[in-house]
C-alpha positions as CSV (number, residue, x, y, z in Angstrom):
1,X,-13.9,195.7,235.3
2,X,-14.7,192.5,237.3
3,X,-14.3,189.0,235.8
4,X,-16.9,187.8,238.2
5,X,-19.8,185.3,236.4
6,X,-23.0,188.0,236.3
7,X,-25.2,185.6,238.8
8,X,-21.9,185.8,241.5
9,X,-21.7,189.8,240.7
10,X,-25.6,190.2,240.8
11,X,-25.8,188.5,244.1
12,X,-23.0,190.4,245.9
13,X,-24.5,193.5,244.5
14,X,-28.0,192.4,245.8
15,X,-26.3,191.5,249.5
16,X,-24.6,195.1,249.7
17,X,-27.5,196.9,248.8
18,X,-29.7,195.2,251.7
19,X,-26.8,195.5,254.1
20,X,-26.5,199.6,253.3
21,X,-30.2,199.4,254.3
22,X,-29.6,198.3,257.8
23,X,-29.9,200.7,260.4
24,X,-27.6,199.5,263.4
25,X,-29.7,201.3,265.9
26,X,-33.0,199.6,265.0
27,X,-32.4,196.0,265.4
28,X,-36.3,195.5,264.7
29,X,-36.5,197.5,261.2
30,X,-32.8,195.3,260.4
31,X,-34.4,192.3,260.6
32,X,-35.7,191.6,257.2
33,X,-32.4,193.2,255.4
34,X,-30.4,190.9,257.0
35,X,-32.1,188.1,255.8
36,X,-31.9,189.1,252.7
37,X,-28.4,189.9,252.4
38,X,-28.2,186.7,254.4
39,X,-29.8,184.9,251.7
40,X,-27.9,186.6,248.8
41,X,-25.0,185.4,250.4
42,X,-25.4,182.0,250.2
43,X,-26.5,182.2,247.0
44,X,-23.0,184.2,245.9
45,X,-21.3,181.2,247.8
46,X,-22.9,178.8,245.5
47,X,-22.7,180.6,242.3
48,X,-18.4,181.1,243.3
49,X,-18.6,177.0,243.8
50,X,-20.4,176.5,240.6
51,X,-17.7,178.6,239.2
52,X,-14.7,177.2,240.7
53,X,-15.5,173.5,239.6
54,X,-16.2,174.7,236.2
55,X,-13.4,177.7,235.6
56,X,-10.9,177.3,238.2
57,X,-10.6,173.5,237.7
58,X,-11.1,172.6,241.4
59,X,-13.1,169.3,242.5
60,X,-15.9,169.5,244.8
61,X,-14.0,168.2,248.0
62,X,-11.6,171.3,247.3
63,X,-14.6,173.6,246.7
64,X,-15.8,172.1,249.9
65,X,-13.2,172.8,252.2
66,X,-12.3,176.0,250.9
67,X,-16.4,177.0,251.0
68,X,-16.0,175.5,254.6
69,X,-18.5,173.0,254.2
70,X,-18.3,169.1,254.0
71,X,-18.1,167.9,250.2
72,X,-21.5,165.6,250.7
73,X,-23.2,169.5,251.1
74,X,-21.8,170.8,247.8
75,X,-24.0,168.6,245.5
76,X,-27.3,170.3,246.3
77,X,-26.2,173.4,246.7
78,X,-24.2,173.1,242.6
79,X,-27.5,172.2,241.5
80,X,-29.3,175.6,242.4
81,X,-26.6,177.7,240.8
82,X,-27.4,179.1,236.8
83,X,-23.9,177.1,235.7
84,X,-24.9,173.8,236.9
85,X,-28.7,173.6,237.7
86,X,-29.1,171.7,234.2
87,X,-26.3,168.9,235.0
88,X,-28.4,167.8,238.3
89,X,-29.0,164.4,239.2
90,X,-32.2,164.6,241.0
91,X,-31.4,167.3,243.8
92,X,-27.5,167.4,243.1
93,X,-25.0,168.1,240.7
94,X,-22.0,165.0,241.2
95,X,-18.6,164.7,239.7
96,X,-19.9,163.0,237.1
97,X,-22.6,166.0,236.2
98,X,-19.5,168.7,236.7
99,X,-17.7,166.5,233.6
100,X,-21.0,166.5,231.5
101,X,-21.1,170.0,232.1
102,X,-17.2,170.6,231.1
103,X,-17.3,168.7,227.9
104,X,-18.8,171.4,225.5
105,X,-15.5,173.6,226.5
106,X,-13.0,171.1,225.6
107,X,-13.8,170.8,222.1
108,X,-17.5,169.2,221.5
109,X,-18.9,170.4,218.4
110,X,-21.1,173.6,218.5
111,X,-24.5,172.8,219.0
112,X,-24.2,169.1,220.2
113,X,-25.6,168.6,224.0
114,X,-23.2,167.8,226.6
115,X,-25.3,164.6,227.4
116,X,-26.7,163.5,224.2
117,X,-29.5,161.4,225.8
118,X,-31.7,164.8,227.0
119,X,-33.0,166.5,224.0
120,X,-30.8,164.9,221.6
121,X,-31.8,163.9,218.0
122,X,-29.8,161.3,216.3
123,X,-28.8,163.5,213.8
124,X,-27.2,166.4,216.3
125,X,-25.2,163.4,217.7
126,X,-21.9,163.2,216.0
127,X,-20.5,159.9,214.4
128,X,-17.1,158.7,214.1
129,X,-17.4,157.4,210.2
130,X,-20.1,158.5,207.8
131,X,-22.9,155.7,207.1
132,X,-22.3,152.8,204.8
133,X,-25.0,151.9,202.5
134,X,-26.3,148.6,202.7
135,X,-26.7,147.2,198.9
136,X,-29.2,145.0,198.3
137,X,-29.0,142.4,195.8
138,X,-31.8,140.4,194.0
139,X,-31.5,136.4,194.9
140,X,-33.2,134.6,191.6
């Protein structure tokens, strides 16, 4: 049983099965299956990165250097992946989207968005103290 997250599974599954469709001895006719595998690669890569900031507990400069890329190439490639695409800042994901993205595990209510200010109604936003009523009094 694999503990893989299903996009990382799905796109090492996807890779194999265009690299068991390359023929060695027509370089021609492997050409478009190696591309795709390719492809599927890199997309595995960045859906194990996703996963290692967000499960494993590693920061993006570790993800980095174990991925073997530099850490300012991590950020666009987080915000492609299905675990981080919706904590982007315009085409990247930053430290700051990865702790957005981490606060519904450590204990936010159910239901309440990691980032209140996207889609948020003041009511799904939780306060600290119930609201005090204001009395009004009648000055004669």
């Amino acid at each position: 049983m694999s503990t893989a997250p299903e996009p990382l599974a799905a796109a090492i599954t996807a890779a194999q099965r265009s690299l068991a469709d390359v023929d060695p001895g027509d370089p021609e006719q492997a050409l478009p299956h190696l591309r795709e595998a390719q492809i599927k690669v890199i997309e595995a890569l960045d859906e194990a990165m996703a996963a290692a900031v967000l499960t494993e507990g590693s920061t993006i400069r570790q993800t980095a250097t174990l991925a073997g890329l530099t850490e300012n190439a991590v950020g666009p490639r987080l915000a492609r992946t299905s675990l981080l695409a919706a904590y982007r800042d315009g085409d990247r994901v930053t430290r700051t989207g990865v702790e957005r993205a981490l606060r519904p595990r450590r204990g936010a209510p159910q239901g309440v968005p990691a980032h209140p200010g996207r889609g948020a109604t003041a009511a799904a936003i939780p306060r600290a103290s119930p609201r005090i009523p204001l009395i009004h009094k009648e000055i004669r």
